[in-house]
N, C-alpha and C positions, 0 to 999 in steps of 0.2 A: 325198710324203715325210713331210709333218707327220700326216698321216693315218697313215701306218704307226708314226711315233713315239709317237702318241697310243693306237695300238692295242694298243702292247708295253704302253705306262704302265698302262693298263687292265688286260690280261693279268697283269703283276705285281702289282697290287693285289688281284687274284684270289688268287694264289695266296701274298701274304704269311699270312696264317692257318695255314699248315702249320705244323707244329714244326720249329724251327730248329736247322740242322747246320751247323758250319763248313765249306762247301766245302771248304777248303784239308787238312783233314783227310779229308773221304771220300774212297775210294776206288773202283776199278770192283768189289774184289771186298766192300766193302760193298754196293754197289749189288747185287752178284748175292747175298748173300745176306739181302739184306733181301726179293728177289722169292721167292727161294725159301722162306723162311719165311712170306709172303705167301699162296706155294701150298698150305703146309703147313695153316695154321691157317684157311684161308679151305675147304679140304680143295676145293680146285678141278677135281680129277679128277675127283670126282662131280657137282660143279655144272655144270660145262663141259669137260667131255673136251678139244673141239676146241682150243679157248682153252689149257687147259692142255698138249695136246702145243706148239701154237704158240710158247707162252712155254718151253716146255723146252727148244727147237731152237732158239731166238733166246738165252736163257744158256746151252744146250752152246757157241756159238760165242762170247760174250764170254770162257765161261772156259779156251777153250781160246785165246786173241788175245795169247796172253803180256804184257798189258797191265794185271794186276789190280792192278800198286798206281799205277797212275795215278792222278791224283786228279781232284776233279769240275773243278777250273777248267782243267787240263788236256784232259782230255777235248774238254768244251766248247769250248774253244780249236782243238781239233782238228778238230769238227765245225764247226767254224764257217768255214774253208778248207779248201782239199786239203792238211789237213797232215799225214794221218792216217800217213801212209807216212813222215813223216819219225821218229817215234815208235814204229812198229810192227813188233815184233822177226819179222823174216821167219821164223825159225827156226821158229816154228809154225805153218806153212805156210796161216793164216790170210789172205784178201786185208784190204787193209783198206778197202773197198768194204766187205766183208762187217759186219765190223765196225761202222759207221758206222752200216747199215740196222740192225742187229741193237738198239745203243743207241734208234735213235728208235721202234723196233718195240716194245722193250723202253716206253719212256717211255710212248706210248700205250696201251699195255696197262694200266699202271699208274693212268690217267686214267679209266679208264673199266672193263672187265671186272674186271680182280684187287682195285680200289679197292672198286668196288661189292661183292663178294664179299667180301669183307676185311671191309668196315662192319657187313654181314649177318651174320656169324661172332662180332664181337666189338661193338666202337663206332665210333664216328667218329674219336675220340680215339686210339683203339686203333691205328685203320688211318695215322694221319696219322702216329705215334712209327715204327709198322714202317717206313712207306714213305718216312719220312726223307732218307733218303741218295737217292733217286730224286728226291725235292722238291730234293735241295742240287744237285743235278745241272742240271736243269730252269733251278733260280733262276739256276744261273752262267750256264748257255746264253741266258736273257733279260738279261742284265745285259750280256754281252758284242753283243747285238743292239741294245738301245739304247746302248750307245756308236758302235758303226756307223753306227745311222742319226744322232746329232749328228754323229759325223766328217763324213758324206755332206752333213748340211745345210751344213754349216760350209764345206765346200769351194761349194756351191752359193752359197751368199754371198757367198766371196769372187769367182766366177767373176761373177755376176749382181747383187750386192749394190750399197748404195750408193755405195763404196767403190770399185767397180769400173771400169773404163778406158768412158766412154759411146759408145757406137755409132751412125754416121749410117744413117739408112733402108740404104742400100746394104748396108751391111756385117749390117744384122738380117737382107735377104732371105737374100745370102749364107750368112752362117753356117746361118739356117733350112737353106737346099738342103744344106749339108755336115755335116750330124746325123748321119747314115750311113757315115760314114770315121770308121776308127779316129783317137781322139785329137779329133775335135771333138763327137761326139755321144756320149752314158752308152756307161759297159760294161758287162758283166753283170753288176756288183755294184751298177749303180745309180748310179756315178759318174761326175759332169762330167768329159769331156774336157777336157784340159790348153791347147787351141787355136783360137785363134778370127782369122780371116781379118781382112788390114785391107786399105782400098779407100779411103783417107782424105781430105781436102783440109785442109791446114795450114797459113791464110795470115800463121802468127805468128813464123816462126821469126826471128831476129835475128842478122847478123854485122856484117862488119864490110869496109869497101871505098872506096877513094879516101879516106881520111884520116873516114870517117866513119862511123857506124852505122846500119845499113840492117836492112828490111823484107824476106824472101824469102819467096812462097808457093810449098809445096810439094804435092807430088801425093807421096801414100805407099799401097807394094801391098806387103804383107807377110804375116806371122804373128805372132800376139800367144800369148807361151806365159805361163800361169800357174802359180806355183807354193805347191801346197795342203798344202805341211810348214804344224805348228803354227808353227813358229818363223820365218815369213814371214809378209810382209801387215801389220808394225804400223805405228804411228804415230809422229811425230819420227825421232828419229836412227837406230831400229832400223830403220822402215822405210825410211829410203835406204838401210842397208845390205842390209836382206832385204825389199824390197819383195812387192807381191801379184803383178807381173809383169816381164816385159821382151817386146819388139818386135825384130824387125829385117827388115831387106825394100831392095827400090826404092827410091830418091827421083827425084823427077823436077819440077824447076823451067823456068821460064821463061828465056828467053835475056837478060831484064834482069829487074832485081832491083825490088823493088817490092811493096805489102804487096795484098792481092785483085787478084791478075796471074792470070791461066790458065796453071796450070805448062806446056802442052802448046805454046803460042804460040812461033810462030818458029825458031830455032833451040835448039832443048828442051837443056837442060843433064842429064845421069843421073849416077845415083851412087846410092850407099846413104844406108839412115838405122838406127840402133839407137837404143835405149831403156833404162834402168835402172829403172824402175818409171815416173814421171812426168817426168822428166829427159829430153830426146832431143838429139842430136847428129846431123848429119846431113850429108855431103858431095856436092857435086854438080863433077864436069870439066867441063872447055871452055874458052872463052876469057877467061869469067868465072867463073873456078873460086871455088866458096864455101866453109867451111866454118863449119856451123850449128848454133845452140842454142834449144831451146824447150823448152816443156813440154807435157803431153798432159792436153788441157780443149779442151771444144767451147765455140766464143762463141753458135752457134744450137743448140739442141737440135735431135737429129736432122740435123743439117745438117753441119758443118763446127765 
């Protein structure tokens, strides 16, 4: 992921050099008339036939997508999820499938055949003023990709980071084996699942019993869900209110109370346990029914 972030940084510094358009201001049917004056002046019919029907048949379909005065962060925006259909007046019986190829066909064109022809016609200078509105397009579409991959790291952080809940051996193999179900391994867009298995040993938790304050260790089998809003995950007060995650699952203690007990010993006590970020509460029935508070920290790394 840092490799792809470092690779957009690269690609934008490529192409800051172009002459600068306000996104917010262009439009698709600048965009299509900045190619086709492109073809005009670059007189691309004769240089490349092929190239040039190519590009005619990829802007007859942008200007027939009833979408021309969309602007480039639009656009972009649109490419950049399936949102094209939320945007695309059906009425032109355009698909927006169509559409989408049409823009990137369109962009690459511009990189390489009509660019090159363009240069050859006129200058560099020349070709960079026309093809303008295609550069502002381009620029939105990498702008809004490096925001993605920070979001992506950011949530990567908080699922892995320092910050994050530590896992004993058991629970690393675990989760490794459940990469592959939805919600614990990336999805298609490259992001951390929300869910990570717990298999825990917890010999801290504290209540309270016969007139005095005791020691219960607990055995916890659950799910630990994360959540990758900006506005969770901080630190002090915000984060006990909007912590980086919460737990809840099994408990399962020992039939006497006691601090490094084997929860499974004897007549085994069950019940749940939940979590608000580092905060756990936990209850167990029986005949020595508990109810428990600790917090979530391992005393051995890896271990417990």
């Amino acid at each position: 992921m840092a490799r792809r972030l470092i690779r957009l940084v690269i690609v934008v510094a490529l192409f800051q050099p172009q002459t600068a358009v306000a996104q917010e201001s262009v439009t698709l049917r600048d965009i299509v008339s900045a190619m086709d004056e492109a073809r005009t002046r670059s007189n691309l019919v004769a240089v490349d036939p092929e190239i040039d029907a190519e590009l005619g048949a990829h802007l007859d379909v942008l200007r027939s997508s009833g979408m021309l005065e969309h602007t480039a962060v639009e656009l972009a925006a649109a490419t950049r999820i399936p949102r094209m259909s939320a945007i695309a007046r059906t009425a032109s019986g355009t698909a927006p499938q169509r559409v989408v190829v049409a823009l990137y066909e369109v962009k690459g064109l511009r990189n390489n055949e009509v660019r090159e022809a363009l240069e050859a016609a006129t200058s560099v200078e020349e070709a960079r003023r026309v093809l303008a509105p295609v550069t502002a397009f381009q620029t939105a579409q990498l702008d809004l990709s490096i925001e993605d991959s920070v979001r992506v790291l950011r949530m990567y952080e908080r699922k892995f980071g320092p910050a994050s809940a530590r896992l004993n051996g058991i629970e690393v193999l675990l989760n490794y084996a459940m990469q592959r179900l939805p919600g614990f391994g990336p999805n298609a867009a490259s992001e951390p699942g929300p869910l990570e298995v717990i298999a825990s040993y917890s010999p801290t938790y504290l209540t309270y019993g016969d007139g005095e304050p005791r020691m219960v260790s607990v055995s916890e089998l659950g799910l630990r869900h994360y959540f990758f809003g900006e506005s969770w995950g901080g630190s002090g007060l915000k984060g006990v209110i909007r912590p980086a995650y919460m737990t809840a699952g099994l408990a399962v203690a020992s039939e006497d109370d006691g601090a490094m007990r084997w929860p499974w010993r004897g007549d085994a006590r069950l019940g749940g346990f939940v979590s608000w970020g580092q905060l756990k509460v936990a209850y167990v029935a029986g005949e020595n029914q508990r109810l428990m508070v600790s917090r979530q920290f391992q005393i051995v790394p890896w271990a417990f």
